[in-house]
Every structure is written in C-alpha cells, then in structure tokens.
C-alpha positions in Angstrom: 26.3 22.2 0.4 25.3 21.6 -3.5 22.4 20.2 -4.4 24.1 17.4 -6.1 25.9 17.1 -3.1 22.7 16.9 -1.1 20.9 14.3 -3.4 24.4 11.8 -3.2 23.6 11.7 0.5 20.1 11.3 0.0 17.2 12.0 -0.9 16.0 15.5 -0.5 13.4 18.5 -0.9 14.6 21.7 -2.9 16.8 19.8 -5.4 16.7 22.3 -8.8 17.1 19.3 -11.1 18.1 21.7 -14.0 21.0 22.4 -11.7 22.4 19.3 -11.1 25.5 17.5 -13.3 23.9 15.6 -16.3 25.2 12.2 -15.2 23.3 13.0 -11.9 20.0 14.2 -13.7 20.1 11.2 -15.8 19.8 9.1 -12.3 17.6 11.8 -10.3 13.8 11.3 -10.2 11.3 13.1 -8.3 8.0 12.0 -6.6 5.4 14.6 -7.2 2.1 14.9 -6.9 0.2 16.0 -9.9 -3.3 14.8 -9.5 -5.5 13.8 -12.4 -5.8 15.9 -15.5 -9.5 16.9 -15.8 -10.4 16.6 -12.1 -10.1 19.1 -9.1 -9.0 18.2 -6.1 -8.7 19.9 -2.3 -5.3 18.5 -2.7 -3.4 20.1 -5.3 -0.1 19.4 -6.6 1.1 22.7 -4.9 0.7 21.5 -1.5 2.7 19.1 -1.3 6.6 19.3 -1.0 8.5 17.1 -3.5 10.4 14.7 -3.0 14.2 14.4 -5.1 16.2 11.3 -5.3 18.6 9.2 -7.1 17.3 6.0 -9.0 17.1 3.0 -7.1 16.3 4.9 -3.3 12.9 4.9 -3.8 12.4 3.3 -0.2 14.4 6.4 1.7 12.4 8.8 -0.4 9.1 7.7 0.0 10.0 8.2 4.0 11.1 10.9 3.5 7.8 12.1 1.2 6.0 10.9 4.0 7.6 12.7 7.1 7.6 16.3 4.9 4.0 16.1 3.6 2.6 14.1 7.0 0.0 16.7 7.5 -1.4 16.5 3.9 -1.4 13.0 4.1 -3.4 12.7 7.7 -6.3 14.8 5.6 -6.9 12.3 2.4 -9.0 9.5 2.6 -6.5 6.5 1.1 -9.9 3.7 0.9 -10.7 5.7 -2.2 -9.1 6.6 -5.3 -7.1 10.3 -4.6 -4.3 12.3 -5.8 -1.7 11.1 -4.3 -2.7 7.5 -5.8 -3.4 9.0 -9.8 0.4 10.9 -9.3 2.5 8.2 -9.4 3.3 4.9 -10.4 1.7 1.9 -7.9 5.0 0.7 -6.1 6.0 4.6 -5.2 2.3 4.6 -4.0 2.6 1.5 -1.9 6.0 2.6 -0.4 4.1 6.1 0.5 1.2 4.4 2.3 3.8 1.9 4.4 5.9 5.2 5.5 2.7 7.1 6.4 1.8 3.8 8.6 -1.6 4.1 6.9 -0.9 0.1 6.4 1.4 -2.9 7.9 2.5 -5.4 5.3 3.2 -9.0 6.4 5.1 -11.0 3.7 4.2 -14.6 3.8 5.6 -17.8 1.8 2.8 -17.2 -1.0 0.1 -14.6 0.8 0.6 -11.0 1.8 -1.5 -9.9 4.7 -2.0 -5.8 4.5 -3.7 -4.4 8.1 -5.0 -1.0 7.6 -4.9 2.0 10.2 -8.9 1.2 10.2 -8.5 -2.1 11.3 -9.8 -3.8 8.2 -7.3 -6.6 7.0 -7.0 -7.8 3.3 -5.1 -10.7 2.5 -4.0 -11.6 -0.8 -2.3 -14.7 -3.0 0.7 -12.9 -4.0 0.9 -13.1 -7.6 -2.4 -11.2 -7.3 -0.9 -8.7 -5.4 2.3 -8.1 -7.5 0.8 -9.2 -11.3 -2.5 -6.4 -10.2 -1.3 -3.5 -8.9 -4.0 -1.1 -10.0 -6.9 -3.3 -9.2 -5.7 -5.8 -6.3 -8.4 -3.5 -4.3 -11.5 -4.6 -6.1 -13.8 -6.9 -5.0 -16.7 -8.8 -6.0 -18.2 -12.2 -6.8 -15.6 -13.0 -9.4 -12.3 -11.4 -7.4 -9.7 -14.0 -7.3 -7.0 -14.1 -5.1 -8.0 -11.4 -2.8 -10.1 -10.7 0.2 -11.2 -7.7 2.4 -12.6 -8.3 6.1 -13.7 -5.4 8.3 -11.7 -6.3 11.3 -8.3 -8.3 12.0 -8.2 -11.8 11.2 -7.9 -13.0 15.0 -11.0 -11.6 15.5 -12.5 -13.1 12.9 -11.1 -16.2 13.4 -12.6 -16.5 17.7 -15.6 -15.4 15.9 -16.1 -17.9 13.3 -14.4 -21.1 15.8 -14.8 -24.0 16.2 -15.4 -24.2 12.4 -14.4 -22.2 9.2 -15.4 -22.8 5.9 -16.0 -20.6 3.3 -19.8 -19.6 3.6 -19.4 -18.9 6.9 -16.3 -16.5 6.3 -19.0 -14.7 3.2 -21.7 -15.2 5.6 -19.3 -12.9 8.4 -19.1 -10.2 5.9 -15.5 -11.3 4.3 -15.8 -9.9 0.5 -14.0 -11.0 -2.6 -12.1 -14.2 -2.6 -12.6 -16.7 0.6 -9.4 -18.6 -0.4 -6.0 -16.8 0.6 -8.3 -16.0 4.4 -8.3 -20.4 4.5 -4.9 -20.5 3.8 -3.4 -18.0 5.8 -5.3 -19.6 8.7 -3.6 -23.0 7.6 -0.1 -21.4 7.1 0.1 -19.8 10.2 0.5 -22.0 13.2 -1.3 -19.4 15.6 -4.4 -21.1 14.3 -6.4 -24.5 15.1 -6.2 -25.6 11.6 -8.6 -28.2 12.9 -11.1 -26.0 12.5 -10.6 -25.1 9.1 -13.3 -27.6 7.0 -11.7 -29.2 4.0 
C-alpha cells in the first residue's frame, strides 16, 4: 500500500510527505515533537514517532500519537511545562493529553470540569478555557474564571458540607478563582445546593 494510500485511510507513522501527490501534501500535516529552541530536554524530538494525517483528523491522530509514543509519554511530567507542550499548537496538545488518559474532560452548559490522573480537579468558566489556551493553568489571587483543587470535587464538597462559600473553599486549599467550583456545585443536581451560601 502507498503512502498516500495509507494516509486516505488514516492517519499514520512513516508517511514520506515529499512523496505523497501535491493535492494530498497540501492537506497532510504532521504532529511532531520538536521541543524548544534553546533548551535541552531528556526528551528529544528523535524519540518520538510522528504522527501523519490529513487536515481536519486531528482527533484520530492524536490517538494514534498517543498509542505509538505511550511509553514516552508515561515518563514526562504534563503539571509542568515540557516538550511535548512547546511542540505544538494548544488544541493538538489537549487532544494528546485526553488520548494518553492523563485527563477526563466533562463539558458542561458554561463550565468545563478537567480531572487529572493525579486526582486534582480544575474547573473552568468556559470562555476562559477556550479564549486562554496557553495560560488557563495559572493561578493566583487575580485568576478569573479558573480554579485548581487537590482532590475531586465530591470530596471536597462532604468536606466542606453543610456550608460552602467561598473562604471556606480558599480556606480548603482551592487556588485561583472560587467561582466556576460554586457554580458547578449549583449546576449539577448531585449537590445540596442548599448548602451553597449566597
């Protein structure tokens, strides 16, 4: 089988773009990592196995990205900036990290609720998650729109009952913005929202 062959089924590894017909290379893109010009890294672009495919199947290529470089991506640490992140653009990124199951997403009516493989939980107003893609992971006193807690939001939630307001949810360790923790306990109809002060 060609390799243009291979990449109109799919994505795939292998693909010599130079080889491929020039309508196809026009739509072919690749997800490499590259790492950051000026820095070394344990993690060079040479170990990991590229990914080829055709514009618009980013989803099936970040799983596959995922599945062929799963050992590489079991050694990096993804709570700090690394190669992988500095490679490529944030939404490849993202895609990565959900196909690894580093993270779950939960898509809410105006919050998105990300639970991390180390059982912290962030929970963000979703214009701040689309509108700041390369800092939606900064907190501090003047974040706005999203919030980091150091355990899942159940457990914060039996911890904090019978009431929640917001110095008790800085006072429990949640950092960055209170707010989109309040409403997602209000939203959701798991929750007492009794509970939750005004």
């Amino acid at each position: 089988m060609s390799d243009a062959e291979r990449l109109r089924d799919g994505p795939a590894t292998g693909i010599d773009l130079g080889a491929l017909p020039l309508e196809l290379r026009a739509m072919a893109r690749k997800i490499a990592v590259n790492g950051t010009p000026g820095h070394s890294t344990e993690n060079s672009s040479a170990q990991f196995t590229n990914v080829v495919y055709l514009d618009g199947d980013q989803q099936a290529a970040a799983e596959l990205f995922a599945e062929v470089n799963a050992d590489k991506l079991e050694q990096m640490e993804f709570s700090k900036r690394n190669v992988l992140q500095t490679s490529m653009e944030r939404p490849l990124y993202d895609l990565i990290l959900d196909a690894h199951g580093e993270r779950k997403l939960e898509w809410c009516e105006d919050l998105i609720v990300e639970r991390r493989r180390d059982g912290s939980t962030w929970v963000f107003e979703k214009e701040a998650y689309i509108s700041q893609q390369g800092q939606r992971y900064r907190v501090n006193d003047r974040s706005h729109g999203a919030a980091r807690v150091d355990r899942s939001l159940q457990a914060l939630y039996d911890e904090l009952k019978p009431t929640i307001t917001p110095s008790t949810l800085r006072e429990a360790g949640v950092e960055g913005d209170v707010a989109p923790v309040i409403a997602y306990y209000r939203q959701n109809s798991e929750f007492d929202n009794t509970t939750l002060a005004e």
